[in-house]
C-alpha positions in Angstrom: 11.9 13.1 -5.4 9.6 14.4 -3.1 9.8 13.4 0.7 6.0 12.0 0.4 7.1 9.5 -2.3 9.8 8.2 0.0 8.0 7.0 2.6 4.7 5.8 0.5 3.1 4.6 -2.2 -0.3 4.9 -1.5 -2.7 7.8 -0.5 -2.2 7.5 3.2 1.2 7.8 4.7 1.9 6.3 8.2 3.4 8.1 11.1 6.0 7.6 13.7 7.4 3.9 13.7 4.1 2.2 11.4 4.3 0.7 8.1 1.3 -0.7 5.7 1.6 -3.9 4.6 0.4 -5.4 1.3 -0.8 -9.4 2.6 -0.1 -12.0 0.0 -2.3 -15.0 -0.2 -0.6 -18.1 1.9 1.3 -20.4 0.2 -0.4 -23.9 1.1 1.7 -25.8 -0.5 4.6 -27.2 1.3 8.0 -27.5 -0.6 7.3 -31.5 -0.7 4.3 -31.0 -2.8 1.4 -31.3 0.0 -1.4 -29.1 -0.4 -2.5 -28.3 2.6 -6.3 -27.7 3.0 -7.5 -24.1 3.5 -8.7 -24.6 6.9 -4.6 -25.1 8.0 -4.1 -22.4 10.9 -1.1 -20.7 9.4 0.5 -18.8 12.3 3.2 -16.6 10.2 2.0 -14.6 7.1 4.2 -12.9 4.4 3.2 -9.4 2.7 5.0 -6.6 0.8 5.7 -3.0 2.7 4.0 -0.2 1.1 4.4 2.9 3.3 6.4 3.2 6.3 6.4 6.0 8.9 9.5 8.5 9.5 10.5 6.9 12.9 11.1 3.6 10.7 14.1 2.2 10.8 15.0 -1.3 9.4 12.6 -1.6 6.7 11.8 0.0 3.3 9.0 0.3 0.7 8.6 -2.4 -1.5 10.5 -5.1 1.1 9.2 -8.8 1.3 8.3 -9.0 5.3 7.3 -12.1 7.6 4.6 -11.1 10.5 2.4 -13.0 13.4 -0.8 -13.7 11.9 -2.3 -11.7 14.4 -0.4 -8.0 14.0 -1.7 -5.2 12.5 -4.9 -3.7 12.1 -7.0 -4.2 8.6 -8.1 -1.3 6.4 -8.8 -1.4 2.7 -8.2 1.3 0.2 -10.5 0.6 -2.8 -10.9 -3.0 -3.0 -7.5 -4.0 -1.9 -6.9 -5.0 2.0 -4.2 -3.8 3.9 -2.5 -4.0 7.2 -1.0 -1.1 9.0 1.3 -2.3 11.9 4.2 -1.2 14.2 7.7 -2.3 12.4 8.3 -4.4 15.7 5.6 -6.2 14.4 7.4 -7.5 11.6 9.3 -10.7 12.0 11.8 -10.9 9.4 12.4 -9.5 5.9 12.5 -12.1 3.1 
């Protein structure tokens, strides 16, 4: 396997300690059964890591992450949006 496919999965590959991030839609649906309206302010988001940088250290490609609403920095590749952050950005894996 070569060293690019280790570190990503898309075109672009991250450097130092980043990693892309694949959002997922948020769940608003609460394990009760409420379904929260749109407008909620959800303050945590969850995603799936798709490249990470060589400095990176705790995560790996294809990991289910927890991040502040606010990290990261958008850019979209083809239609689909994605996030490209520090990894001390990241909150938790899931």
């Amino acid at each position: 396997m070569s060293e690019d496919k280790i570190y990503t999965v898309l075109s672009i590959r991250p450097i130092f300690d980043r990693v892309i991030v694949e959002p997922q839609d948020p769940d608003y649906k609460t394990e009760s059964g409420i379904i929260l309206p749109p407008s909620t302010e959800i303050p945590v988001l969850k995603g799936v890591v798709k490249a990470i940088g060589f400095k990176v250290s705790e995560v790996k490609v294809g990991d289910d992450v927890i991040f502040n609403a606010l990290s990261g920095s958008p850019y979209m590749v083809g239609e689909k949006p994605y996030l490209l952050m520090r990894e001390n950005d990241l909150i938790a894996i899931v």
